[in-house]
C-alpha positions in Angstrom: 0.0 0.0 0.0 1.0 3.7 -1.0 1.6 5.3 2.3 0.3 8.8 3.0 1.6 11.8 3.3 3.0 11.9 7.0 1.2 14.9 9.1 3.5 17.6 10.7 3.0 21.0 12.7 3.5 24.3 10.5 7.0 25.1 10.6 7.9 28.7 7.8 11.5 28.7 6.8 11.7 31.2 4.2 15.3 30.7 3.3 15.3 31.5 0.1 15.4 35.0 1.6 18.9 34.8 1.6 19.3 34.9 -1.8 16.3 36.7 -2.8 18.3 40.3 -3.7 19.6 39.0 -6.9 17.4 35.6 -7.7 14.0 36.9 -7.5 11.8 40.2 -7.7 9.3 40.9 -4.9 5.7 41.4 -6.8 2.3 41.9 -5.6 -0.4 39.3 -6.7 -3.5 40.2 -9.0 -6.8 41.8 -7.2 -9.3 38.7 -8.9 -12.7 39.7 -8.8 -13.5 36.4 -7.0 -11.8 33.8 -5.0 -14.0 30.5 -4.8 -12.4 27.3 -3.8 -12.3 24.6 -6.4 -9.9 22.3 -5.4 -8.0 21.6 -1.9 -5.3 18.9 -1.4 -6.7 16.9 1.6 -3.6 14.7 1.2 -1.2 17.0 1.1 -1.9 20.3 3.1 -1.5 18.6 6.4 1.6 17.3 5.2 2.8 21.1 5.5 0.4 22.0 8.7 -2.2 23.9 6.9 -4.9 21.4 7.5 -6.6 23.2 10.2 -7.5 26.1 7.7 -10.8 27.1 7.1 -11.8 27.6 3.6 -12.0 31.1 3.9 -8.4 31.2 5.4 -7.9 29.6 3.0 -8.5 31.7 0.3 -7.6 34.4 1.9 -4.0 32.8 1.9 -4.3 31.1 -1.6 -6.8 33.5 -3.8 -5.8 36.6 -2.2 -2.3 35.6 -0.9 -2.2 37.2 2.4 0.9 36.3 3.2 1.4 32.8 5.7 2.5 33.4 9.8 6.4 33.7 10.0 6.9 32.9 6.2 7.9 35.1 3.4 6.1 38.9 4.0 5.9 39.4 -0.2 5.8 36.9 -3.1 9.2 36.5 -4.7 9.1 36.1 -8.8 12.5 34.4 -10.1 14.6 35.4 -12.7 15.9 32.7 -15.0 17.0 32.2 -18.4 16.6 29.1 -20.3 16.6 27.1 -23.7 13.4 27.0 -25.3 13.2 24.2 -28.3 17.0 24.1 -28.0 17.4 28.5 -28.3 18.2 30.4 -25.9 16.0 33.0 -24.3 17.6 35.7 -21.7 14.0 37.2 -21.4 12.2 35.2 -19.0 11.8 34.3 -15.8 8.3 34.0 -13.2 5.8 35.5 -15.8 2.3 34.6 -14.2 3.8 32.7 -10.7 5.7 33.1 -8.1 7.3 31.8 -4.7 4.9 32.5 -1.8 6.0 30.8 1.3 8.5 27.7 2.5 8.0 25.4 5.3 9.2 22.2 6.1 7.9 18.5 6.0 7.6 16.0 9.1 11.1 14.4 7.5 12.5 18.0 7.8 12.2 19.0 3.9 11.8 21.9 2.7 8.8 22.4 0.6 7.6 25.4 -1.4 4.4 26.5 -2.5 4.6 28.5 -5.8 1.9 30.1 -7.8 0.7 29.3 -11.5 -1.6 32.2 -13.0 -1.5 34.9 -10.0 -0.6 38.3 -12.1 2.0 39.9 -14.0 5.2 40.2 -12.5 8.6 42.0 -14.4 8.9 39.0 -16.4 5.3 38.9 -18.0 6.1 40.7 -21.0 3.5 40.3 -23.3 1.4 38.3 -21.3 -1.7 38.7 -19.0 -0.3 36.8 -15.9 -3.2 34.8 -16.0 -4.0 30.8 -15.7 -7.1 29.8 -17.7 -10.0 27.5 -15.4 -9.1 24.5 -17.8 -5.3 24.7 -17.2 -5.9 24.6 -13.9 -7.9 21.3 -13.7 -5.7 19.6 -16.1 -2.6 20.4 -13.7 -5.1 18.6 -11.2 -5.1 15.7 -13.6 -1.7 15.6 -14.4 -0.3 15.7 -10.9 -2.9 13.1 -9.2 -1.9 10.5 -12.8 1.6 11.0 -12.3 1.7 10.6 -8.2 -0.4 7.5 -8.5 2.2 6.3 -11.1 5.2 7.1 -8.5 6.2 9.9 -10.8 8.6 12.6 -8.1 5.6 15.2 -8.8 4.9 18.7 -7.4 1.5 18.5 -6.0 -1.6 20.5 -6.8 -2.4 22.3 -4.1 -5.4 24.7 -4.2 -7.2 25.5 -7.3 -9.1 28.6 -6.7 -11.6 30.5 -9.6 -11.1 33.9 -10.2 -13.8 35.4 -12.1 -12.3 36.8 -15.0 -12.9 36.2 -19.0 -9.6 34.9 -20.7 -8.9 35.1 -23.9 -6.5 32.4 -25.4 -5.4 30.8 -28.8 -5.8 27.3 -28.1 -9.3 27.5 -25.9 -12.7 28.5 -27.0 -12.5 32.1 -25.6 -13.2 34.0 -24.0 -12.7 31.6 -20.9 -12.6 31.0 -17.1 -9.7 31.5 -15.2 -8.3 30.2 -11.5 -4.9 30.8 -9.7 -3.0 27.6 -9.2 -0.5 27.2 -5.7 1.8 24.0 -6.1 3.6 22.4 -3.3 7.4 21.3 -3.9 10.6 20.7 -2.7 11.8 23.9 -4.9 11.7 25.8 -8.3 15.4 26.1 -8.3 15.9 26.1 -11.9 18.5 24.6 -14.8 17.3 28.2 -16.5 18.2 29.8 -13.0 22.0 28.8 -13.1 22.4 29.3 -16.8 21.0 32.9 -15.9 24.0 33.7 -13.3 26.3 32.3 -16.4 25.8 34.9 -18.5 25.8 37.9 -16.5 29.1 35.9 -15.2 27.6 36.4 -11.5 30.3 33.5 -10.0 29.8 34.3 -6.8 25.9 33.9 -6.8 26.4 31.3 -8.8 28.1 29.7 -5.7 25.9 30.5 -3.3 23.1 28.7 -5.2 25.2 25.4 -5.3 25.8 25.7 -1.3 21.7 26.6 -1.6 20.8 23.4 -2.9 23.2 21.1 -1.6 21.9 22.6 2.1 18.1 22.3 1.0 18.0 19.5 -1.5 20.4 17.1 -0.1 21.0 13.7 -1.6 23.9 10.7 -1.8 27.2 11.8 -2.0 29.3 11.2 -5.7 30.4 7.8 -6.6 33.9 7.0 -4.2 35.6 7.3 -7.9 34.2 10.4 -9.3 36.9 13.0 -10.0 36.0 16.0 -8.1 33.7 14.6 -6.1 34.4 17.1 -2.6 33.6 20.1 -5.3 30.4 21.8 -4.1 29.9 22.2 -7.8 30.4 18.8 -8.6 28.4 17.4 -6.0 25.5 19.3 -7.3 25.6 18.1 -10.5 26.0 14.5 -9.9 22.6 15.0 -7.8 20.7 16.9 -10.7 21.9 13.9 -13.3 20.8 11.3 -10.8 16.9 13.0 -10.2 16.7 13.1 -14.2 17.4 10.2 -15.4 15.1 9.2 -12.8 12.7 11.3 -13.9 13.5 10.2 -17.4 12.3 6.7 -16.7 9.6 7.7 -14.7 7.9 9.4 -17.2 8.6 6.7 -20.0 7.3 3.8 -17.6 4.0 6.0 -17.4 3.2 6.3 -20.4 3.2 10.1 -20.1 4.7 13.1 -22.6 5.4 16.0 -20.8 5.0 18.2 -24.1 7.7 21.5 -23.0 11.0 19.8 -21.6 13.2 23.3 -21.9 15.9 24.0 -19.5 13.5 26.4 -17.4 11.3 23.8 -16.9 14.2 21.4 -15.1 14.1 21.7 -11.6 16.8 20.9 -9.8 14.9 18.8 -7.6 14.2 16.4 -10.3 10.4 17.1 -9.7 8.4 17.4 -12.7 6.6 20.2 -12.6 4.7 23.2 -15.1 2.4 21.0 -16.7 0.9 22.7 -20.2 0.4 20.4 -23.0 1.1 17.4 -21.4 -1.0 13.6 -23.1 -0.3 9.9 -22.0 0.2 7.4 -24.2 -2.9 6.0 -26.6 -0.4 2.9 -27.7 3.3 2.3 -27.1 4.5 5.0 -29.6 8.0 6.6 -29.7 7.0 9.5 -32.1 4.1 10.3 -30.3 4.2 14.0 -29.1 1.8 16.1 -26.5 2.2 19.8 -28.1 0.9 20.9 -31.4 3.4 23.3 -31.6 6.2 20.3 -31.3 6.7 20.2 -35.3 9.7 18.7 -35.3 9.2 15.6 -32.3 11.6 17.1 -30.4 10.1 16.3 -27.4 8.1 13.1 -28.4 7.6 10.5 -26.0 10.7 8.4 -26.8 13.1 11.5 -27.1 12.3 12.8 -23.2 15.6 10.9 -22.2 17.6 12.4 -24.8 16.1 15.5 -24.3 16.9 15.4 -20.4 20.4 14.2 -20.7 20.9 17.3 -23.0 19.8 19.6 -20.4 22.1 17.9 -17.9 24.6 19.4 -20.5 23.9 22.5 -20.3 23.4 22.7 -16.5 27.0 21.2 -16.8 27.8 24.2 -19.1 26.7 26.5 -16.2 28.5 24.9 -13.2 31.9 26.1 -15.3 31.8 29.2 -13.9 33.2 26.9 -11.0 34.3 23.9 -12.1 36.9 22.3 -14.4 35.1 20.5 -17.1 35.8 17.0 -16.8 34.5 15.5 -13.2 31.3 17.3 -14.7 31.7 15.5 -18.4 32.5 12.2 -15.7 28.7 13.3 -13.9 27.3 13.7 -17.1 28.5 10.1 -18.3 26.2 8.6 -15.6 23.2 9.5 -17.0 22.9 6.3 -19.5 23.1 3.8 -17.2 21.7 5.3 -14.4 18.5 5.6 -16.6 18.9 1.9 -17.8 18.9 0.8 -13.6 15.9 3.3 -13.6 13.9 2.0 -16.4 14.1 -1.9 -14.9 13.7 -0.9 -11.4 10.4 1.3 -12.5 9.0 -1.3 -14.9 9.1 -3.9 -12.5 7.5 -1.8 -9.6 4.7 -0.8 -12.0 4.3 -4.5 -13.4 4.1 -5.8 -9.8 7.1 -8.0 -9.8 10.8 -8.9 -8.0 13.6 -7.6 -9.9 15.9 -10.2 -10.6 19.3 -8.0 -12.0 19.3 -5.5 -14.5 20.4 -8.0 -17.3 17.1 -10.4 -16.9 14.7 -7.2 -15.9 15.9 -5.2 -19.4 15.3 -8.7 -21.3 11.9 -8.3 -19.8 11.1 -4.4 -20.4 12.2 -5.0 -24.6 9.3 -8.3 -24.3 7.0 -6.0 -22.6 7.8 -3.1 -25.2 7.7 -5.7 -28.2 4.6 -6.8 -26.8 2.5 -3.6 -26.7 4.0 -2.1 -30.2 2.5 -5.4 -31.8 -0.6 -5.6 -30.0 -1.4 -1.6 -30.1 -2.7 -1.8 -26.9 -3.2 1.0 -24.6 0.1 1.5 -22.2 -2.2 1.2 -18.7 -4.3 -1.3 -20.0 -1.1 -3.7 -20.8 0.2 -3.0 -17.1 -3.0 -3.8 -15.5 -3.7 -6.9 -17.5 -0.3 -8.1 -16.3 0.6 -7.0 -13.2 2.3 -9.6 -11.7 3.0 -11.7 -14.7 -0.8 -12.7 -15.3 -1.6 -13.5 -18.7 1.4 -13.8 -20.6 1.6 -15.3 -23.5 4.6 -16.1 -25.7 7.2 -14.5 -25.7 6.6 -12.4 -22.8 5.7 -15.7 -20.8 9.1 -16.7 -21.4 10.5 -13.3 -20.2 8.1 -13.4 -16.9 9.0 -17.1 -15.7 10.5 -17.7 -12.5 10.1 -13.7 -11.1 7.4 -13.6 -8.4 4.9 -11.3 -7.7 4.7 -8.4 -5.6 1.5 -7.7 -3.4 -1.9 -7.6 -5.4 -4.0 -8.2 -2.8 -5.9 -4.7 -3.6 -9.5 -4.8 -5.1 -7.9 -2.0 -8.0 -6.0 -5.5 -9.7 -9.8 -7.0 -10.3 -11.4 -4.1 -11.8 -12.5 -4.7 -15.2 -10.5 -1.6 -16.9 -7.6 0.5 -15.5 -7.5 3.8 -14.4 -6.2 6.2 -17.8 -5.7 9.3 -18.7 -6.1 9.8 -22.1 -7.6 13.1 -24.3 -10.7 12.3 -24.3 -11.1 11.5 -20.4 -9.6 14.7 -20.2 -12.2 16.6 -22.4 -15.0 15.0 -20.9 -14.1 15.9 -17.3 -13.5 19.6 -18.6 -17.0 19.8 -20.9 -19.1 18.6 -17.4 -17.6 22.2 -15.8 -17.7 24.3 -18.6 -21.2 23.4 -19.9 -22.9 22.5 -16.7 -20.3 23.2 -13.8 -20.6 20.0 -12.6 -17.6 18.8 -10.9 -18.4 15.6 -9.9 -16.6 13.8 -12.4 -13.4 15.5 -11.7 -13.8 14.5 -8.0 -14.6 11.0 -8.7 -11.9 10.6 -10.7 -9.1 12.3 -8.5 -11.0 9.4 -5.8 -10.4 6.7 -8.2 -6.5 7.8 -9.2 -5.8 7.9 -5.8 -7.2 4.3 -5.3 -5.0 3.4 -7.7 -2.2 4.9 -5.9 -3.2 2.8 -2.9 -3.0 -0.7 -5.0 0.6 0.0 -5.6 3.2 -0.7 -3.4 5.5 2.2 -2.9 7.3 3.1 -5.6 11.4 2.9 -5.6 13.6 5.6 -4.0 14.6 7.4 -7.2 18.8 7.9 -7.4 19.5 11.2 -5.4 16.2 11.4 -3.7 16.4 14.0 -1.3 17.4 13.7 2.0 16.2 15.7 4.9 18.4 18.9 5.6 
């Protein structure tokens, strides 16, 4: 069984204070013309002690943002750079979001909660600061699929409507609109260090590394890695570890994140900033989630490529500190560390022992092979087999002699899997835009969740962090 998010007391730490004179910009959040509550995470906000808030604390806090007891007194918006599509942009940074408080976990971690559609800041440019009603409840979708899946997630926390008409490109407009606050360990960019690179800023630059390494901690280097007592060094082995974790996380769930540019890479190894994100319809490498994705550069079966080359230019960054080839030697990790991470993944989500990574990658290809031929949809092939059941052929061959995990939970006899395909999607968005009837969306965060529970926990990714 999944366990729950452990309770714990309220405990600010608004640390990022220290660096906030040259990473972030304080901003005010937009005056909405209403705040009602749409969504609340009843798993997650006692996690961070805010369970005992009343709802209209509650929006008073996450619709108005009256700033938290003891936590940061103004919203912070970062500044980053980052490459978009593989070109780099100086001229972003926090647009429509920004950092609004930090507190700590019952395991010590420090968690954030950041903001997703809460008004211009410096960084907006051309845009309205705004998150439309629908982008909202797909981030709801998104992170409650993913966390069921034992994807390292950010969490949606609070979904709030705010009563004004948006107009967009890709939505029938004008439309509703909401102001999104996630909960993570951070939003410590790749963008954010390749930002201190080019204004040359080393000795930020160096106080961010001693930032995360204090905040973010993981396992130390491999006992062979050259440099491996470098700060900088350290840092990087970490951020190679959580993505190609991340990497195979994502793969093993069927699930195309859509926008994989270096500001959306956070150091963490959380996936976060979810815009046109799709799962899987059948086991296809050139499948891709964004319309505007014309070349597949981010199709489903390039996110590990297009991971590992972000790696490289977080590498790029960390010379402002660091000789280049302990982080070329960190960089080298990322192949096989995603190879341990695919087998150890696939296994946990098919329900059975690994037996070594030799025998387990023999039985991810059958599994693969399997689903191309059949065309069958990703979840439905996991569910029909979880725990070896009904093989056949070939990948009978590949599941004899590995025994099954726990399937005791009622979830491994339903009929049909939980999914998350388009046309779920759409459905659970027409029943609040035509009729504003949210039960769907409720029911079906209740049966992803259930789902959740029918899994055992997932595996400690490589470089999980640690408590500080």
């Amino acid at each position: 069984m999944r366990p729950e998010p452990q309770a714990a007391p309220y405990r600010p730490d608004p640390v990022i204070l220290s660096l906030a004179d040259w990473l972030a910009d304080p901003v005010q959040a937009a005056d909405f013309p209403k705040v009602q509550l749409r969504f609340r995470n009843s798993r997650w906000d006692m996690a961070v002690g805010l369970a005992e808030l009343s709802e209209e604390q509650w929006t008073s806090h996450f619709g108005r943002f009256e700033p938290l007891p003891d936590n940061l007194p103004q919203p912070l918006a970062q500044r980053y750079h980052g490459h978009q599509f593989r070109v780099y942009n100086p001229e972003i940074g926090d647009g429509r979001g920004f950092t609004f408080a930090q507190m700590r976990d019952a395991r010590g971690r420090l968690l954030d909660l950041g903001t997703k559609g809460s008004g211009t800041t410096p960084h907006s440019r051309s845009g309205d600061g705004r998150l439309t009603l629908k982008g909202g409840v797909r981030e709801i979708l998104a992170t409650e699929m993913l966390e069921a899946l034992g994807v390292n997630t950010s969490k949606t926390f609070s979904i709030i409507e705010t009563g004004e008409a948006l107009w967009r490109g890709d939505e029938p407009s004008p439309t509703r609109s909401s102001v999104m606050v996630r909960l993570s360990h951070g939003h410590i960019r790749i963008g954010t260090f390749q930002r201190l690179l080019a204004i040359q800023a080393k000795d930020e630059m160096a106080q961010l590394v001693d930032y995360c390494l204090a905040h973010y901690p993981g396992p130390p280097p491999p006992e062979d890695a050259p440099g491996r007592d470098e700060p900088a060094v350290q840092l990087m082995h970490l951020v190679v570890e959580r993505l190609a974790d991340l990497a195979a996380s994502w793969m093993v769930a069927g699930f195309v994140h859509g926008v994989l540019n270096t500001d959306n890479m956070n150091i963490t190894g959380e996936s976060f900033d979810y815009g046109p994100w799709r799962w899987l319809p059948t086991w296809d490498a050139g499948f891709t989630a964004a319309y505007f994705d014309q070349s597949g550069l981010y199709a489903f079966g390039r996110q590990p490529e297009a991971l590992h080359w972000n790696c490289g230019q977080f590498a790029v960054a960390l010379r402002l500190l660091a000789e280049a080839p302990p982080l070329v030697a960190a960089m080298e990790r990322f192949g096989p560390l995603y190879m341990q991470a695919i087998a150890r993944r696939w296994l946990w989500r098919l329900g059975l022992i690994p037996q070594g990574q030799e025998r387990d990658g023999a039985l991810v290809a059958a599994c693969e092979k399997a689903m191309r031929e059949s065309n069958i949809q990703p979840d439905l092939f996991f569910h029909r087999h979880r725990g070896g059941r009904g093989a056949q052929g070939e990948l009978a061959e590949a599941c004899s002699g590995y025994q099954p995990t726990d399937a005791s939970h009622a979830y491994w006899s339903d009929e049909a899997p939980q999914s998350m395909l388009i046309e779920e999607v759409e459905a659970i968005w027409s029943a609040i835009a035509e009729r504003d009837d949210w039960v769907p969306l409720e029911e079906k965060v209740t049966a992803i969740r259930r789902m959740g529970e029918a899994h055992c926990p997932a595996p400690a990714p490589a470089g999980h962090i640690t408590a500080s």
